[in-house]
C-alpha positions in Angstrom: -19.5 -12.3 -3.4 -22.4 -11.4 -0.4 -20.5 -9.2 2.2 -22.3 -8.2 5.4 -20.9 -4.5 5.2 -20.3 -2.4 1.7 -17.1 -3.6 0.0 -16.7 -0.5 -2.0 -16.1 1.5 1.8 -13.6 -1.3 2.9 -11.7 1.9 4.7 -14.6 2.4 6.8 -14.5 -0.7 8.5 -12.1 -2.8 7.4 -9.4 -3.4 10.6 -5.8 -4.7 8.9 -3.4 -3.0 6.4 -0.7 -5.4 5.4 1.8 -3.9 3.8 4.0 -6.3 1.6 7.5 -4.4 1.4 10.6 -5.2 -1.4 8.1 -6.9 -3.8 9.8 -5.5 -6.7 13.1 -6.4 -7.1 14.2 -2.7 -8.8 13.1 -1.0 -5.6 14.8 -3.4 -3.3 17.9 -2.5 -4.9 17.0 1.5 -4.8 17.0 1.1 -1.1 19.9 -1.1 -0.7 18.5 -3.7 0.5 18.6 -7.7 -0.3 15.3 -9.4 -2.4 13.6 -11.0 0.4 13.6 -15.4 0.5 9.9 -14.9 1.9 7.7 -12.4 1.5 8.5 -9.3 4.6 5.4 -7.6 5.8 4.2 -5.2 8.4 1.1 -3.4 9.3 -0.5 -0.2 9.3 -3.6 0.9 11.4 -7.0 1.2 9.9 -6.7 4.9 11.2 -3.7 5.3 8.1 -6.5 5.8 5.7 -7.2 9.1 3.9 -9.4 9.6 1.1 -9.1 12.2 -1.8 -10.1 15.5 -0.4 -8.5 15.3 2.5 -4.4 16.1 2.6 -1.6 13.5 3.6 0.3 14.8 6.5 3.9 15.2 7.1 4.7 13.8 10.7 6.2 16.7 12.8 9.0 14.5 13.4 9.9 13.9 9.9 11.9 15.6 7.5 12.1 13.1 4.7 8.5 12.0 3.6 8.4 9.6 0.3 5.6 8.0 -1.6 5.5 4.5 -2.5 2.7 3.9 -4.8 1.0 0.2 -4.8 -1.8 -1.9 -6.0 -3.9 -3.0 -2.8 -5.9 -5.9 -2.9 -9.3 -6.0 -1.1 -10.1 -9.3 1.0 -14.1 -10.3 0.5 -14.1 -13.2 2.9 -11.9 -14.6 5.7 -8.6 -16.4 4.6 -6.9 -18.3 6.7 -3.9 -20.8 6.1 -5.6 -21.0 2.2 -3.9 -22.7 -0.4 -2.2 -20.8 -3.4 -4.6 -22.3 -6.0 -7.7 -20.9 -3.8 -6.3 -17.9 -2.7 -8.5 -15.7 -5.4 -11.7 -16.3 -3.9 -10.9 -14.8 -0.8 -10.5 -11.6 -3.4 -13.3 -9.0 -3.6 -11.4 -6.2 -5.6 -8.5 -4.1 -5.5 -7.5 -0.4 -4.9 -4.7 2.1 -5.7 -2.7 2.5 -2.4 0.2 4.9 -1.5 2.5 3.4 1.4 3.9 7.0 3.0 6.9 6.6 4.8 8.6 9.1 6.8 12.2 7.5 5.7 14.5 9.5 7.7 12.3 7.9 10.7 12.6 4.4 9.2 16.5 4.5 8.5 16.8 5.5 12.4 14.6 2.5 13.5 16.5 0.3 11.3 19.3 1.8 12.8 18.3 0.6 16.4 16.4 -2.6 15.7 13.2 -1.0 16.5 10.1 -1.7 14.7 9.0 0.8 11.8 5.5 1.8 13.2 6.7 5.3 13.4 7.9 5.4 10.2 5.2 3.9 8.5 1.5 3.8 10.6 0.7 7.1 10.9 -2.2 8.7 10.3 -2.9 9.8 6.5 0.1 7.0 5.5 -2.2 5.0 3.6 -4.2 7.2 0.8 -6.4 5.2 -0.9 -8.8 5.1 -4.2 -12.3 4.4 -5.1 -12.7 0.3 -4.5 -12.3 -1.3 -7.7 -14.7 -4.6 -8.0 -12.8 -8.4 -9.6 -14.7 -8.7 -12.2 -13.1 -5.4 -13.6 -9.5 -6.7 -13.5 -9.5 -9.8 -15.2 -5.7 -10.3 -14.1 -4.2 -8.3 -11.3 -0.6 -8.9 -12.6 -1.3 -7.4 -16.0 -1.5 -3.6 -15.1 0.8 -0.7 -15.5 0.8 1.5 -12.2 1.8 5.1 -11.8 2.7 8.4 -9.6 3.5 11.8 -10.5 4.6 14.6 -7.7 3.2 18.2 -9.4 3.2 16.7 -12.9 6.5 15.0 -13.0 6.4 11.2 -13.2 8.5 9.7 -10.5 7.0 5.9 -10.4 6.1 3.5 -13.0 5.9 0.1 -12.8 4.0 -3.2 -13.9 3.0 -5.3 -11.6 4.0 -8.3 -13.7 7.3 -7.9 -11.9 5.9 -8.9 -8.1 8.5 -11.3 -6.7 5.9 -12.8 -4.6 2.3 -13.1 -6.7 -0.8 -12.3 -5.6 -2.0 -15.7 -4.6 1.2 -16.6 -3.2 1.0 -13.5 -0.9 -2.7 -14.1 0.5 -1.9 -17.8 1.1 1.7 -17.0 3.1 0.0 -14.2 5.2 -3.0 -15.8 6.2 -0.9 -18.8 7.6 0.3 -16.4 9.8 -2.3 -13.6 10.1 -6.1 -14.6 10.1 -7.3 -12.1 6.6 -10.7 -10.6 7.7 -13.3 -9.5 4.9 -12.6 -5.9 4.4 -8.8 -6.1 5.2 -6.1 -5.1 2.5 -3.1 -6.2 1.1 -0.6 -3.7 -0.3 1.6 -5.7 -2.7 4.7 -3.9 -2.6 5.8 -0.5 -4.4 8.0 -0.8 -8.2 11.1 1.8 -8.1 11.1 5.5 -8.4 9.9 6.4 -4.6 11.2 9.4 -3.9 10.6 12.8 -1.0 7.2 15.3 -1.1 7.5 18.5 0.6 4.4 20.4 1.8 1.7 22.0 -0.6 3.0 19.4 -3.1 0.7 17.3 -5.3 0.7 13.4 -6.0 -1.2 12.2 -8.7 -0.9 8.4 -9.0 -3.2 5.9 -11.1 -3.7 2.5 -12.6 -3.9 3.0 -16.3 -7.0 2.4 -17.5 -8.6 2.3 -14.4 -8.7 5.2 -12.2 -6.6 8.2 -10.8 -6.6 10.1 -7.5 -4.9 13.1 -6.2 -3.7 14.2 -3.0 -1.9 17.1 -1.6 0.7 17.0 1.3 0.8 19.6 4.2 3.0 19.3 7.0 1.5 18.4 10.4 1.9 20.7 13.4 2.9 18.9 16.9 0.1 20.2 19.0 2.0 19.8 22.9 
């Protein structure tokens, strides 16, 4: 697939994160909360990103930080309103994602009715791995993803278990929002999220495929 810019720094310049939530019906019911008739998305700013070597922060207003570990899938060329059955060649790769979410802050907006960009856009909330080219995942739904907090697994999942399917996802999003090439999809997180304090490390992978580690510090509220 030509791209104009380097696919394999999508985080560079890519502009949307959509973030697919309750795609796995086990963590729906770990947060309480009803398996969605359509798929429920939100976004994240392209300043979320951080890349191993660099630490995830804490939001100063947060107490209750949790990782939600996901497979991301890399657009290579603009999608918009594309059928199911073509949805794939709009695909360039895919990536190990973490959605961070400051739940205490997320419970309180749901609370209100407010929107969750508090709770979910900061900066560092989306870690992400090295870009991870088609042609070496024959079949995005066949892989086993995983997160560990200082050694201890906390997530495992396979993402065989997607409510909503790949495909399915790219063609309802880009009905409503236009996909751009460089843009990424995170497809939802299996159960097993849980809270990481400061100094704490996350290890998280796709088996067979890659691993990347990141450690948390809390961020200091500068005014």
């Amino acid at each position: 697939m030509a791209s104009s810019k380097p696919l394999f720094r999508f985080w560079e310049w890519g502009r949307n994160i959509v973030c697919v939530g309750r795609n796995y019906a086990e963590h729906a019911k770990e947060m309480g909360s009803a398996l969605p008739p359509e798929p429920l998305f939100f976004l994240k700013p392209s300043s979320a990103y951080v890349r191993e070597g660099s630490p995830i922060l804490r939001p100063y207003y947060c107490s209750n930080l949790h990782h939600e570990v996901e497979l991301g899938v890399v657009i290579g060329k603009r999608a918009q309103a594309v059928p199911q059955e073509a949805a794939m060649e709009h695909v360039a790769g895919y990536a190990l994602c973490l959605d961070m979410t400051a739940r205490d802050t997320q419970a309180e907006c749901k609370k209100k009715g407010l929107p969750w960009t508090l709770a979910k856009g900061f900066s560092s909330s989306c870690p992400v791995s090295d870009f991870v080219p088609k042609e070496k995942i024959p079949d995005p739904h066949k892989l086993k993803i995983w997160l560990k907090v200082n050694g201890q697994l906390r997530q495992e999942g396979e993402t065989s278990s997607m409510i909503f399917s790949i495909p399915y996802l790219i063609s309802y999003i880009s009905e409503i929002v236009t996909l751009e090439e460089g843009d990424l999809i995170l497809t939802g997180s299996p159960k097993g999220v849980g809270s990481v304090q400061a100094n704490d490390e996350i290890e998280a992978g796709i088996k067979d495929v890659l691993s990347m580690r990141f450690k948390v510090a809390q961020q200091t509220r500068r005014s």
